[in-house]
C-alpha positions as a Markdown table, in Angstrom:
| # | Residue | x | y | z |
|---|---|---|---|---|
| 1 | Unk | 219.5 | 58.7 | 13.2 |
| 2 | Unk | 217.7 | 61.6 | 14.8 |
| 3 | Unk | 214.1 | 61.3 | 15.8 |
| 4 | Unk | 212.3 | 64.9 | 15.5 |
| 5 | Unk | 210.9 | 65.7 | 18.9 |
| 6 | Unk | 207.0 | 65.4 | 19.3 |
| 7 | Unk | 204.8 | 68.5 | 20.0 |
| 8 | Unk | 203.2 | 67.8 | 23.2 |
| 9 | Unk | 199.5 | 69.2 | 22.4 |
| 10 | Unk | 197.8 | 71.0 | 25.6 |
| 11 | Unk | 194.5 | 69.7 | 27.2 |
| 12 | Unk | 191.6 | 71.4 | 25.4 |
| 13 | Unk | 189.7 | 73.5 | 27.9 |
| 14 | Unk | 186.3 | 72.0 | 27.0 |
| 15 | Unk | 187.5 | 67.9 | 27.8 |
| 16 | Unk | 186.8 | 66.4 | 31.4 |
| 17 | Unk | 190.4 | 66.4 | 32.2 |
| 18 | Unk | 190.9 | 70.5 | 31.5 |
| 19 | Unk | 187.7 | 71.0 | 33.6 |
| 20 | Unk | 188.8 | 69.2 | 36.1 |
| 21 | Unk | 192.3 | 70.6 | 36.3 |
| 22 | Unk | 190.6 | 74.0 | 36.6 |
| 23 | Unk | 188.6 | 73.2 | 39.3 |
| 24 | Unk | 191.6 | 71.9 | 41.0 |
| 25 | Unk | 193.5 | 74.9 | 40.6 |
| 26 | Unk | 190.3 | 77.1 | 41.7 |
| 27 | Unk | 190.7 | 75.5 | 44.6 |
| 28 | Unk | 194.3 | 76.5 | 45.3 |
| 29 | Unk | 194.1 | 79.7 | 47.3 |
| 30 | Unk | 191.3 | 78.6 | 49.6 |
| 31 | Unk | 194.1 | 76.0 | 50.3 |
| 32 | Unk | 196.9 | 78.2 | 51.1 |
| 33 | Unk | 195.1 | 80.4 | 53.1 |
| 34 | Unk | 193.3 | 77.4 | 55.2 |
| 35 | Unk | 197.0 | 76.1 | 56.0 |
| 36 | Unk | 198.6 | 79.7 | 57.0 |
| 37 | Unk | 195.4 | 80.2 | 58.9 |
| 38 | Unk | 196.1 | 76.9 | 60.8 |
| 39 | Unk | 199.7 | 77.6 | 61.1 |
| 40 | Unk | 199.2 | 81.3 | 62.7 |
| 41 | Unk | 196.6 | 80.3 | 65.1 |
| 42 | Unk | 199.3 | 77.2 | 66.2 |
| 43 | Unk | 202.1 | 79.4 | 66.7 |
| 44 | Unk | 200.5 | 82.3 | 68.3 |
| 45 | Unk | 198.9 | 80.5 | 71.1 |
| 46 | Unk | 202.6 | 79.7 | 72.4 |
| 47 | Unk | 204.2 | 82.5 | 71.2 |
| 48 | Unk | 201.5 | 85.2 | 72.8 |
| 49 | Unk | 200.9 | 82.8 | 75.7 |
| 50 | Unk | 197.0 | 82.1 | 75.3 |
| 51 | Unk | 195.5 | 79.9 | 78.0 |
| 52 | Unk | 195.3 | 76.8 | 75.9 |
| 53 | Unk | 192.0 | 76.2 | 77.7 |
| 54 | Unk | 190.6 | 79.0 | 76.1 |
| 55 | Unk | 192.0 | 78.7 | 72.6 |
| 56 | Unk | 193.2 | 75.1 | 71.9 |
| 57 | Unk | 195.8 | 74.5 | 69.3 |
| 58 | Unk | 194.4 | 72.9 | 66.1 |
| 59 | Unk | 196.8 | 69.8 | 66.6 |
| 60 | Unk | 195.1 | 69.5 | 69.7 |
| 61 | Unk | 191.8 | 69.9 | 68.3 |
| 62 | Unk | 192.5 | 67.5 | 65.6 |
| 63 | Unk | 193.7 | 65.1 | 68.6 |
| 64 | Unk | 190.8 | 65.5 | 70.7 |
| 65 | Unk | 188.4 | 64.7 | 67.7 |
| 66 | Unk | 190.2 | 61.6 | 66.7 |
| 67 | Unk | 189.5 | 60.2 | 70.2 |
| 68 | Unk | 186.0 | 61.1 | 70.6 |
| 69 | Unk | 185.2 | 60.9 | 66.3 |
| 70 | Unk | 182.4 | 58.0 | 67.3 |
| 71 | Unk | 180.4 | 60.4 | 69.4 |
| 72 | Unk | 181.0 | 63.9 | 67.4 |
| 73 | Unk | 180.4 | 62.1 | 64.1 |
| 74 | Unk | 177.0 | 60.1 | 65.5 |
| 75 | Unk | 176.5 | 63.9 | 67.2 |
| 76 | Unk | 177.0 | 66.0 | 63.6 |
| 77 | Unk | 174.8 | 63.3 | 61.5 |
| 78 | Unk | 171.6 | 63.7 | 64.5 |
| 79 | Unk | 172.0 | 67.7 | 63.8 |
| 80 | Unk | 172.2 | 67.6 | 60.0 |
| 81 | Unk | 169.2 | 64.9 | 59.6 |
| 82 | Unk | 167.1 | 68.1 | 61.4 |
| 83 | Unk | 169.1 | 70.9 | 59.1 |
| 84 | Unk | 168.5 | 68.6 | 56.3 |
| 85 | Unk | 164.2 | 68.2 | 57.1 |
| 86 | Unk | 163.8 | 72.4 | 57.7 |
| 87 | Unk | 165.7 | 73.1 | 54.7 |
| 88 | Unk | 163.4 | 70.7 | 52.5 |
| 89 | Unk | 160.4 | 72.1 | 54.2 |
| 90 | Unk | 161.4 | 75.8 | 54.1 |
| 91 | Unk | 162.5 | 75.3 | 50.9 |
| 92 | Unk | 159.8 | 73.8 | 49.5 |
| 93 | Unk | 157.2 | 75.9 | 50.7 |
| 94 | Unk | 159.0 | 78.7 | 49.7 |
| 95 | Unk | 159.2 | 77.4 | 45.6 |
| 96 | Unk | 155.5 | 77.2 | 46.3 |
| 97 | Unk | 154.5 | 80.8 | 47.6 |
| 98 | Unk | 157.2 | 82.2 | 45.1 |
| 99 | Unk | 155.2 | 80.3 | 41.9 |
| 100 | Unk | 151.9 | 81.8 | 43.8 |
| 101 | Unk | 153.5 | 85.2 | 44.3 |
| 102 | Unk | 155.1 | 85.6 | 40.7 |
| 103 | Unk | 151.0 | 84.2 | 39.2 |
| 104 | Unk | 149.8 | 87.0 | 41.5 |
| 105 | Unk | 151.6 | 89.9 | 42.0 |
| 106 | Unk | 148.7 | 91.4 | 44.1 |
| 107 | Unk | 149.0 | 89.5 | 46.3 |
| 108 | Unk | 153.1 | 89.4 | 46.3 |
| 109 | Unk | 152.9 | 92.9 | 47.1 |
| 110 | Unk | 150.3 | 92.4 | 50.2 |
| 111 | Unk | 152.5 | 89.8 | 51.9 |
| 112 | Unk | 155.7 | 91.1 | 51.3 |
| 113 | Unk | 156.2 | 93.3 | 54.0 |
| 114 | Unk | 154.6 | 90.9 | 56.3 |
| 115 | Unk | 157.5 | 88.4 | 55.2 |
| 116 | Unk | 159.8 | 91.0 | 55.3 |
| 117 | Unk | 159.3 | 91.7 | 59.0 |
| 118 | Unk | 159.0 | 87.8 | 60.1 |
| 119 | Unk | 162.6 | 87.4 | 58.5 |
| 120 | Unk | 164.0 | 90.6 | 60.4 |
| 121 | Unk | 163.4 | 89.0 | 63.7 |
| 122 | Unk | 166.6 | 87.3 | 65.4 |
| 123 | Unk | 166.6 | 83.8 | 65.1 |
| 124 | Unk | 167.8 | 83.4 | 68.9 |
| 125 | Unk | 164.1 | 85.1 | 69.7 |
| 126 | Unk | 162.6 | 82.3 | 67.4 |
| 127 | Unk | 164.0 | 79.2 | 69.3 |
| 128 | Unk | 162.2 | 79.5 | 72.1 |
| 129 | Unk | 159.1 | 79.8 | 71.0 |
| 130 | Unk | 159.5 | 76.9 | 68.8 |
| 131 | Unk | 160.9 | 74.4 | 71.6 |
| 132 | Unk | 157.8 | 75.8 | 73.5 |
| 133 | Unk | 155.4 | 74.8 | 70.7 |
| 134 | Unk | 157.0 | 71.1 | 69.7 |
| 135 | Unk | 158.5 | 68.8 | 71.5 |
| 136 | Unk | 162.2 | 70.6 | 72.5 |
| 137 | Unk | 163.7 | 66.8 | 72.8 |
| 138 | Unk | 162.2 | 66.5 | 69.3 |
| 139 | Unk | 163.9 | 67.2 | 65.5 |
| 140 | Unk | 160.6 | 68.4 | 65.0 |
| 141 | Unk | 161.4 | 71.8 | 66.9 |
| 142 | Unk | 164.9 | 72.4 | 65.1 |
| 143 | Unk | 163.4 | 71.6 | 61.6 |
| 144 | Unk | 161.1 | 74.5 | 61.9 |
| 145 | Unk | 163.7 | 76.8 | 63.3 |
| 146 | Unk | 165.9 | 76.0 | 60.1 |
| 147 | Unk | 163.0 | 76.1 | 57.9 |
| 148 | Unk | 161.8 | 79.8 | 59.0 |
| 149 | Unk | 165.6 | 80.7 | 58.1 |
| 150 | Unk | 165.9 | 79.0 | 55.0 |
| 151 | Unk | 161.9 | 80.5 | 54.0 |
| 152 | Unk | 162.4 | 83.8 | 53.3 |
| 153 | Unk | 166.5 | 84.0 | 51.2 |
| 154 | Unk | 164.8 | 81.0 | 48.7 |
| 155 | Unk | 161.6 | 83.0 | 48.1 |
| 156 | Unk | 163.0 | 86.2 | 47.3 |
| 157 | Unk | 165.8 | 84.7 | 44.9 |
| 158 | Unk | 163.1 | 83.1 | 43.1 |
| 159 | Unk | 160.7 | 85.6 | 42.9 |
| 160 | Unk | 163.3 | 87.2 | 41.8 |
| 161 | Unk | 164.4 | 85.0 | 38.7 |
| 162 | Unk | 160.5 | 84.0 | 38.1 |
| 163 | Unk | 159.9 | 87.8 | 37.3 |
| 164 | Unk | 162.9 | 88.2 | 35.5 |
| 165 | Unk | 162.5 | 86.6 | 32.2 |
| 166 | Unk | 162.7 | 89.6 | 29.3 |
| 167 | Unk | 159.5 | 91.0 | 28.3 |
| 168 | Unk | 160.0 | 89.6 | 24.4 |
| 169 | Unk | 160.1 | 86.0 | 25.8 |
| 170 | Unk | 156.5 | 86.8 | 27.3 |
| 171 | Unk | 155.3 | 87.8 | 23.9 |
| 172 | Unk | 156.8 | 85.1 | 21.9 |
| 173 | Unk | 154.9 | 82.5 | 24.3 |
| 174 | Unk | 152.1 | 85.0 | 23.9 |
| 175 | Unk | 152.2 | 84.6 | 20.1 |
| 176 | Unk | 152.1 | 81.0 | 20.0 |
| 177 | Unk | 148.6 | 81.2 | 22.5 |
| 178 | Unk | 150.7 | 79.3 | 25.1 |
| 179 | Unk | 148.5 | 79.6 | 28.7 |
| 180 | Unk | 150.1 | 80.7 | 31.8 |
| 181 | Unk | 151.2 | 77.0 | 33.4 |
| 182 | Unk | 153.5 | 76.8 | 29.5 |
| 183 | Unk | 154.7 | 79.9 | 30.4 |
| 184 | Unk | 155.9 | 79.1 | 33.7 |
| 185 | Unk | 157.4 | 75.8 | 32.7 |
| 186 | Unk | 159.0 | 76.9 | 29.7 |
| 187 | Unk | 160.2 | 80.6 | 30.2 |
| 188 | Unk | 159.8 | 81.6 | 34.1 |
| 189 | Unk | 161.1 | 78.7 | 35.7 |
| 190 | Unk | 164.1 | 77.8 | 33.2 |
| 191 | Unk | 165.2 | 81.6 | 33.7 |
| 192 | Unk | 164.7 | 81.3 | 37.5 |
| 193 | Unk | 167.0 | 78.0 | 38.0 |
| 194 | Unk | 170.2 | 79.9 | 38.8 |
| 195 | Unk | 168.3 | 82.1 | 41.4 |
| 196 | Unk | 166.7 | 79.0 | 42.6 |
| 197 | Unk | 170.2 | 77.4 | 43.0 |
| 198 | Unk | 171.6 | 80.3 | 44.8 |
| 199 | Unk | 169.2 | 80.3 | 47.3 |
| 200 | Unk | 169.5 | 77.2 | 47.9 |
| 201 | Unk | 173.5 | 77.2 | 48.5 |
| 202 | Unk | 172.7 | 80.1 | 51.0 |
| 203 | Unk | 170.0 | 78.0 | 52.6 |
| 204 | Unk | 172.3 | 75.5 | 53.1 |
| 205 | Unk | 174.3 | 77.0 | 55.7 |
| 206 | Unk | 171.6 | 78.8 | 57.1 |
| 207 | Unk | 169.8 | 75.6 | 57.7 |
| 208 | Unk | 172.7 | 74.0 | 59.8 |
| 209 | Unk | 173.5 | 77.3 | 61.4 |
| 210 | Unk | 169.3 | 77.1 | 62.8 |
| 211 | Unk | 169.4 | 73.7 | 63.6 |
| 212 | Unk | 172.6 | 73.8 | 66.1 |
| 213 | Unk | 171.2 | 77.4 | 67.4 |
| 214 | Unk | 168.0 | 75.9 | 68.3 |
| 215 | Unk | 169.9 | 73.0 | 70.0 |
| 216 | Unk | 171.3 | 75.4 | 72.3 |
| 217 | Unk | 167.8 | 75.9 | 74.1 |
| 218 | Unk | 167.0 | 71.8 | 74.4 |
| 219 | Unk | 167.3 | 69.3 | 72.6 |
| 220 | Unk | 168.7 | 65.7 | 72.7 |
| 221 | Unk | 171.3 | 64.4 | 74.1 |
| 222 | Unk | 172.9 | 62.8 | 70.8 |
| 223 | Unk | 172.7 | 66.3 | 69.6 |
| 224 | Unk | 176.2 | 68.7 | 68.0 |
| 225 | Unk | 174.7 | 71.6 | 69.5 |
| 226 | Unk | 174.1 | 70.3 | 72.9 |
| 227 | Unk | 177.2 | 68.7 | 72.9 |
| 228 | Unk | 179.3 | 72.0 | 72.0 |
| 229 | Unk | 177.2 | 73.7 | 75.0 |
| 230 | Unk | 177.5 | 71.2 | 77.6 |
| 231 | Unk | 181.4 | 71.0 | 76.5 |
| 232 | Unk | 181.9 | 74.6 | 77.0 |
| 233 | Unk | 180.2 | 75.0 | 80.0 |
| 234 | Unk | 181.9 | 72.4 | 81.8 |
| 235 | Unk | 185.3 | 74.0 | 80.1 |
| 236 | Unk | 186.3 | 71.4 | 78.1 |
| 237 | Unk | 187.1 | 73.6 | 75.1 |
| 238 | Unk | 188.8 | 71.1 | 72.9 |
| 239 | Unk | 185.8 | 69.0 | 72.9 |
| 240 | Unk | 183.5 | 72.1 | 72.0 |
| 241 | Unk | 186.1 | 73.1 | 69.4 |
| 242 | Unk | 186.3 | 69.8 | 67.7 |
| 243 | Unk | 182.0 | 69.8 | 68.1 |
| 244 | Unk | 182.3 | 73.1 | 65.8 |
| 245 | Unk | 184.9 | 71.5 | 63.0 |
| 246 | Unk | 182.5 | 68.6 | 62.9 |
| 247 | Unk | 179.6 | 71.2 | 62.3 |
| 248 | Unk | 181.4 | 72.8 | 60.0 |
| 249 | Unk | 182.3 | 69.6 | 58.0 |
| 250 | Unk | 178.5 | 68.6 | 57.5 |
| 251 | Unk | 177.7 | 72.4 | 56.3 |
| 252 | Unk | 180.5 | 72.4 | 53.5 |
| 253 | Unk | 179.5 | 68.6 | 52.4 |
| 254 | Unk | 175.9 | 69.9 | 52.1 |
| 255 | Unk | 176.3 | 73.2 | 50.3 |
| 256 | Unk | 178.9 | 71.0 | 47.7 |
| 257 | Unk | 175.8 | 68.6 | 47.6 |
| 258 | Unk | 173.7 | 71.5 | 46.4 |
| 259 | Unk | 176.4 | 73.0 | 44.1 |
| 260 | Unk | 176.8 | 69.5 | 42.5 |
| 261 | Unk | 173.4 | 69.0 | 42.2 |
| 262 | Unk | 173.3 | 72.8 | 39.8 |
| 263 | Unk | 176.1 | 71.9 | 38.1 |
| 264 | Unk | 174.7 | 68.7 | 36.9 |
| 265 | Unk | 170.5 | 70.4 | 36.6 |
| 266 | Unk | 172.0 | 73.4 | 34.4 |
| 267 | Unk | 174.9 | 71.7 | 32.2 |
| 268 | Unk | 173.0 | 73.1 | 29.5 |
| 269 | Unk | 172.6 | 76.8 | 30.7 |
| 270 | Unk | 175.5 | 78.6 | 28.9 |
| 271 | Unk | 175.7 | 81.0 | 31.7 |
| 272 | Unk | 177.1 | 78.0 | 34.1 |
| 273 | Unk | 179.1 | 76.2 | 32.2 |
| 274 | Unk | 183.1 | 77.1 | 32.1 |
């Protein structure tokens, strides 16, 4: 007796296991290139002969922060609780002045090139100043250094996606005798989301990236960025190296924080969803 064999029917692409898979397989090239880059920057130090002391093999990396993981990791969380405070407050009160702007473009177009030139001045100039107005031993200091980074790449995206909505949306809201504040929180700021979210991936990095830059002027002892400097002064590369992986590590688990968070705000938004 013969049994006929039995179609095996593929995963449809809209079910959690297909999504999943997909993601998975997204994922794949960042992979392969991560492990080749790790592999080429093992084998080159020994076959070009580069002073390990300058360049450390990642093994060696990866060895030094196993033995010291208590202090980087207590080091990385200080650092990202001050990333984490400027990015809510630049964040924040750039929503706000972006709502303001988009009500009154007047006075959008007034600031604007103020904003414009604040943002066009190096960070590095910035961190001074700040250390001398707060407390450099403070997170106060470092939170406003990451929010004036984060500021000005969260207003413009949602400027941008508040004044973006089409013209017959306006009209439609118009017809109905819907007021300004309905209009905002039914047209403007549904069609700004994905700016919004942009931004706010961006502002992720640029948050940690401010915070560990204003640690290099002062700042605590517990601190990644004062740790990485005092490292490489005193030439102990590894540990500075293994300080930058752990920085690293805390930027990529907030921006996926962030890019969670979208994911599961616009699930409806057709223009998200796979």
């Amino acid at each position: 007796m013969t049994t006929a064999p039995v179609a095996v029917q593929p995963i449809p692409r809209g079910t959690l296991a297909g999504r999943v898979g997909r993601r998975a397989l997204d994922w794949v090239p960042a992979l392969v290139v991560l492990v080749l880059v790790f592999l080429i920057w093992q084998e080159s130090i020994a076959v070009f002969h580069i002073k390990k002391f300058l360049a450390p093999q990642p093994t060696a990396i990866a060895s030094t922060f196993w033995t010291n993981r208590h202090e980087l990791i207590s080091a990385g969380w200080f650092t990202f609780q001050e990333a984490l405070g400027g990015f809510a407050i630049g964040c924040g009160l750039a929503l706000v002045v972006a709502l303001v702007l988009a009500r009154w473009r007047g006075v959008g177009r007034a600031l604007m090139p103020y904003m414009i030139a604040a943002n066009a001045i190096p960070i590095i100039a910035f961190a001074p100043i700040m250390n001398a107005w707060f407390d450099p031993f403070s997170k106060g200091s470092k939170m406003a250094i990451a929010a004036v980074l984060c500021f000005f790449p969260v207003l413009v995206n949602t400027l941008r996606g508040l004044t973006s909505v089409r013209p017959q949306s306006i009209e439609l809201m118009r017809s109905y005798a819907a007021g300004e504040l309905e209009t905002f929180r039914r047209v403007r700021i549904p069609t700004a989301l994905p700016f919004i979210f942009t931004s706010l991936k961006i502002a992720t990095v640029l948050a940690m990236i401010g915070a560990i830059v204003g640690e290099y002027f002062g700042g605590a002892f517990t601190a990644l960025g004062v740790l990485i400097d005092s490292r490489s002064t005193t030439f102990q590369f590894k540990e500075a190296w293994a300080g930058i992986g752990v920085a690293c590590a805390y930027g990529i688990a907030f921006y996926l924080a962030v890019a969670l968070l979208e994911r599961l705000t616009l699930r409806g938004v057709p223009s998200t969803d796979d």
